[in-house]
C-alpha positions in Angstrom: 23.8 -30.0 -4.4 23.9 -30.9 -0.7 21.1 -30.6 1.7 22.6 -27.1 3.2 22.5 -25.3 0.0 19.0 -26.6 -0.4 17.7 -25.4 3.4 19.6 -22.0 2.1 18.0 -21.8 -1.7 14.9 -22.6 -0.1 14.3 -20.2 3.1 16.3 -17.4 1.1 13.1 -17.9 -1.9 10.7 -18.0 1.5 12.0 -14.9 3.1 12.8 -12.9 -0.4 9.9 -14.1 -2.4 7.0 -13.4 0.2 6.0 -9.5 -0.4 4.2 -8.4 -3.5 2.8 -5.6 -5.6 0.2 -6.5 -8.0 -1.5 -3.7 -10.2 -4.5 -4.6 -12.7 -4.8 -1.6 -15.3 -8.4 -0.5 -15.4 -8.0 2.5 -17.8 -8.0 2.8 -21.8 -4.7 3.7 -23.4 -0.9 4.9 -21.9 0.9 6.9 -20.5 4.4 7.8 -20.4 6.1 7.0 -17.1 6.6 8.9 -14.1 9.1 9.3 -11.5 8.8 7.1 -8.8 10.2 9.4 -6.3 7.4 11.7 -7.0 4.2 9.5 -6.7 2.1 10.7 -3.6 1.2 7.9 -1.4 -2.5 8.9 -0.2 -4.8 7.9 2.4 -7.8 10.1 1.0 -9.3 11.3 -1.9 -7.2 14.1 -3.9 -9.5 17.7 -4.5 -7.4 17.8 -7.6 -9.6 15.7 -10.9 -7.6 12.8 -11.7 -8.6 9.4 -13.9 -7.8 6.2 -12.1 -5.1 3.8 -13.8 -5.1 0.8 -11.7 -6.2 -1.0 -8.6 -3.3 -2.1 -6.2 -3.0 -5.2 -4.0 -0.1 -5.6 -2.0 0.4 -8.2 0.4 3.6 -9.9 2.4 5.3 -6.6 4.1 6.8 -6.9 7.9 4.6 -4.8 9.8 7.5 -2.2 10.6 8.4 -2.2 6.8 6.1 0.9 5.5 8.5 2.9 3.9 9.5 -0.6 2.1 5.9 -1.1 1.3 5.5 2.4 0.0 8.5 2.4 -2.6 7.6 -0.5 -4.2 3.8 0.8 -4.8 5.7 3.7 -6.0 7.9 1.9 -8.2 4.9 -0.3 -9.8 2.6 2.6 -9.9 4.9 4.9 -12.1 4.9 2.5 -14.7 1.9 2.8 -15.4 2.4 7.0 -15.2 0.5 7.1 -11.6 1.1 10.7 -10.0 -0.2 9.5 -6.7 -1.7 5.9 -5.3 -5.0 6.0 -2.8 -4.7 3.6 -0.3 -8.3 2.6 0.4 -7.7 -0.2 3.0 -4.4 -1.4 5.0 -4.0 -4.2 7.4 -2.2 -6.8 9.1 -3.3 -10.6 8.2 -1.4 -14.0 9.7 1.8 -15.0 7.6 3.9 -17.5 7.2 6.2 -16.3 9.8 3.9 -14.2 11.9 2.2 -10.9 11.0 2.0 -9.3 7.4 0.9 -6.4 6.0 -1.7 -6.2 3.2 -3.2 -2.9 1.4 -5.3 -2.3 -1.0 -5.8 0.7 -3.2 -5.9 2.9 -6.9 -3.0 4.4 -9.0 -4.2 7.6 -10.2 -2.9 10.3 -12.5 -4.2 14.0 -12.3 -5.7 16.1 -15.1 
């Protein structure tokens, strides 16, 4: 390979590979999947009951990417059958390439 399609390979991975979704189960058994396009993203605790599946770390958006940022918690959350994620704390942290969002929160599913 030349050196272009190296420079390419390389700032594609840096640009592409930078924003992530990590979720640690903290619950005992399954559940069956849910539809992403129905988890509730939350800024507050639900008056509903509801058992917490997992805490949620994401880190690597574009400040202007929320809606970004909010489909893939959805997507990761469903998995584990989340009905709603509560993000606990959100914020912007020096990147790479300037600013990034980071947030923090729980996947939940109600009784």
């Amino acid at each position: 390979m030349n050196t272009k399609n190296i420079i390419v390979i390389l700032l594609f991975l840096v640009l592409v590979g930078c924003a992530s979704v990590d979720i640690t189960k903290t619950t005992k058994g399954f559940y069956d999947k849910t539809d992403p396009n129905e988890v509730e993203i939350l800024k507050t605790r639900p008056d509903k009951p509801y058992v917490e599946l997992g805490t949620i770390t994401v880190t690597g958006f574009n400040p202007k990417e929320s809606a970004k940022m909010h489909n893939a918690i959805r997507t990761k959350s469903a998995a584990l059958g989340a009905n709603a994620v509560i993000l606990t704390e959100e914020g912007l942290i020096q990147g790479f390439w300037g600013l990034d969002r980071w947030a923090t929160g729980v996947a939940i599913r109600y009784k």
